[in-house]
C-alpha positions as CSV (number, residue, x, y, z in Angstrom):
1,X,-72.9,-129.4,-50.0
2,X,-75.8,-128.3,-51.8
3,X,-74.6,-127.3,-55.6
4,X,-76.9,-123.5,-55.2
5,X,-75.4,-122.9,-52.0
6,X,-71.9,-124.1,-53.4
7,X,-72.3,-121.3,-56.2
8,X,-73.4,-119.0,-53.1
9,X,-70.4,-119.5,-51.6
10,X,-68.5,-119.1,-54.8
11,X,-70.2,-115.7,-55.4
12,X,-71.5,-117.4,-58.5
13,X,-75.2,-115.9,-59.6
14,X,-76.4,-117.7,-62.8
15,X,-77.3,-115.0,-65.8
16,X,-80.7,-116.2,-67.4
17,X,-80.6,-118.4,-70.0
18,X,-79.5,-116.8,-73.5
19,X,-82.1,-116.4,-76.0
20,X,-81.0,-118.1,-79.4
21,X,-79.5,-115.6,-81.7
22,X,-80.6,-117.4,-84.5
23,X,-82.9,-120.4,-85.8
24,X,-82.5,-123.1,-82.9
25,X,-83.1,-123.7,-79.2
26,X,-80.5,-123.0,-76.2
27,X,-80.9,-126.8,-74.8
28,X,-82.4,-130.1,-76.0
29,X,-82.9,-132.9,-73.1
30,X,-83.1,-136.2,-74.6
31,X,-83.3,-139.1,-72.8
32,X,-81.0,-138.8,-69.9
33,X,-78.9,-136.3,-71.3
34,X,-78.7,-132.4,-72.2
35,X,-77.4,-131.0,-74.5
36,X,-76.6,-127.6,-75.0
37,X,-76.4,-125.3,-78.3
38,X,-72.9,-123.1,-78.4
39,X,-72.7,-120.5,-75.4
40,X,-70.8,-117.2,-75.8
41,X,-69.0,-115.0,-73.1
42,X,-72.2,-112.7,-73.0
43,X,-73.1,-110.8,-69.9
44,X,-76.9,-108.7,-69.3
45,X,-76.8,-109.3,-73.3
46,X,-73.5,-107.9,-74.4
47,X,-70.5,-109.6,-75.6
48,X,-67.7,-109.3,-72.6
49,X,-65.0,-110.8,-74.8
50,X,-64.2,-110.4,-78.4
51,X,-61.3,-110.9,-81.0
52,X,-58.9,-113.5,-81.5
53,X,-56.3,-115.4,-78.8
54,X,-52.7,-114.7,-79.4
55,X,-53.9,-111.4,-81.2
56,X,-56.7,-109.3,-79.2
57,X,-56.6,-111.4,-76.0
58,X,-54.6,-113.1,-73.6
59,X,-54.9,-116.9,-72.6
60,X,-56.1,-115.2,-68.9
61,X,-58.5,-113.4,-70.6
62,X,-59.6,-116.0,-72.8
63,X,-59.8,-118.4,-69.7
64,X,-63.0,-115.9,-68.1
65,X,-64.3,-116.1,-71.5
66,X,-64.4,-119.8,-71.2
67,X,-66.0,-119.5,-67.9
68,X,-68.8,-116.8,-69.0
69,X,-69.7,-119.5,-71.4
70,X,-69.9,-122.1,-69.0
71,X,-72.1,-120.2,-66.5
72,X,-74.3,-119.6,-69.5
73,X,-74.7,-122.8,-70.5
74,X,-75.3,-123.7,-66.6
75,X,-78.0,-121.7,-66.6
76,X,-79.9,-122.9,-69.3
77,X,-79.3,-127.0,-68.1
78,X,-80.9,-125.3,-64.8
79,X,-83.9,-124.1,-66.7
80,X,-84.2,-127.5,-68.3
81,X,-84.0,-129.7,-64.9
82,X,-85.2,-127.7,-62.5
83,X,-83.1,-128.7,-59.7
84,X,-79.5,-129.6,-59.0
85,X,-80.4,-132.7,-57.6
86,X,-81.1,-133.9,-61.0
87,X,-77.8,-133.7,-62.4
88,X,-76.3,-136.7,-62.6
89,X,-72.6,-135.6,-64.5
90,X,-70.8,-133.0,-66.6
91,X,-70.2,-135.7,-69.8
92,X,-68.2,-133.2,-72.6
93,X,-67.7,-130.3,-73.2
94,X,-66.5,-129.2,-76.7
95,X,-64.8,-125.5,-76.7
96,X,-64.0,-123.7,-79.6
97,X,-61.2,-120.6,-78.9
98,X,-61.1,-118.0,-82.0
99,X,-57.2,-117.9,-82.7
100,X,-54.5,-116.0,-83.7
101,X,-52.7,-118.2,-87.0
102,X,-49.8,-119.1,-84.5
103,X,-51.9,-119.2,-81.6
104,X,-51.6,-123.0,-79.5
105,X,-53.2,-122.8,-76.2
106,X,-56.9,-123.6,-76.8
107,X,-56.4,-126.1,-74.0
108,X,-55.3,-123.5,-71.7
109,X,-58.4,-121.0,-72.6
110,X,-60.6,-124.2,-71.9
111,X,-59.3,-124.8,-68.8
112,X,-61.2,-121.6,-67.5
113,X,-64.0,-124.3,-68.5
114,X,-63.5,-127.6,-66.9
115,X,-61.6,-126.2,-63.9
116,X,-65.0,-123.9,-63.1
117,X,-67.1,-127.3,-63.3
118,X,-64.8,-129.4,-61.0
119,X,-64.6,-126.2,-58.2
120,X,-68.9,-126.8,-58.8
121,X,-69.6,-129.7,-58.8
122,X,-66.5,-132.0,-57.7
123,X,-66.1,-135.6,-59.3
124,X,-69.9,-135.2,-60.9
125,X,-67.5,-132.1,-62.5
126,X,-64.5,-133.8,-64.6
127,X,-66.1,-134.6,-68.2
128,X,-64.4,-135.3,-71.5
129,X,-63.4,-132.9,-73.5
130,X,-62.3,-131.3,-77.0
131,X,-60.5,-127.6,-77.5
132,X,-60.8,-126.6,-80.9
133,X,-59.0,-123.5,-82.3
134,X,-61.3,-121.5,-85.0
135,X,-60.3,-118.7,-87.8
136,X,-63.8,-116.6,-86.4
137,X,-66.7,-117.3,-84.3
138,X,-69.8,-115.7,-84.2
139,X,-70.4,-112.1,-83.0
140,X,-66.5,-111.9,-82.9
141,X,-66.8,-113.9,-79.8
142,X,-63.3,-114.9,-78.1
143,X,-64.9,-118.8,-77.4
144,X,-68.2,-120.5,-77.4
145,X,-68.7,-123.2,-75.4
146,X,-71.1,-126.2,-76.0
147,X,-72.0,-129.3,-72.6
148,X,-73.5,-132.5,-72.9
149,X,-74.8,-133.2,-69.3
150,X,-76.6,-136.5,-67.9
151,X,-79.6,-135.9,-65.5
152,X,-82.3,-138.0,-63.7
């Protein structure tokens, strides 16, 4: 199955791609890869999800967070190739949760993550990956999200 008619199917629309909120650019392709600049959970240019896990927001909550960073970062990698058919794999992805002092599931808030890229784009999907808890993020944001991707 075609990945755009597998994000039909999913009811997925991409958002356009974010414009940098400060001195740098959304994606960089080098070589074979892509990689992206931090994504936050922002939808029609408003943070969905702020605060910190364990404190403000709960791991489900934190988890569509995740994924609103992912379909933003999916969106600009599509700007970048073009196509689907140009992607080869997901490589990483590196997802920093803004946490609660006693707060311990940043792999469970990233999850909303990686298990959005496998339903996408199946084996091409699983990737490496780091969950990193943070004190504060920018814009108050609940995560950010940041891919390396390898394309044709």
């Amino acid at each position: 199955m075609k990945i755009d008619e597998r994000l039909i199917e999913m009811g997925i629309i991409l958002p356009q791609a974010a414009k940098p909120l400060a001195a740098y650019v959304p994606g960089l392709k080098s070589g074979e890869y892509i990689y992206t600049s931090g994504q936050l959970p922002i939808q029609n240019g408003e943070l969905v999800y702020r605060g910190k896990l364990g404190e403000d927001l709960s791991v489900e909550e934190g988890q569509e967070a995740a994924r609103l960073c992912t379909l933003n970062s999916l969106a600009i990698i599509k700007d970048l190739i073009g196509n689907w058919d140009n992607l080869i794999r997901i490589v990483k992805i590196t997802g920093y949760v803004q946490s609660a002092p006693n707060f311990y599931d940043q792999p469970q808030v990233i999850n909303g993550a990686s298990q959005l890229l496998e339903q996408i784009f199946g084996e091409a999907g699983k990737h490496a990956r780091s969950a990193v808890g943070a004190a504060s993020l920018p814009l108050n944001a609940a995560c950010e999200i940041e891919m390396v991707v390898k394309v044709k």
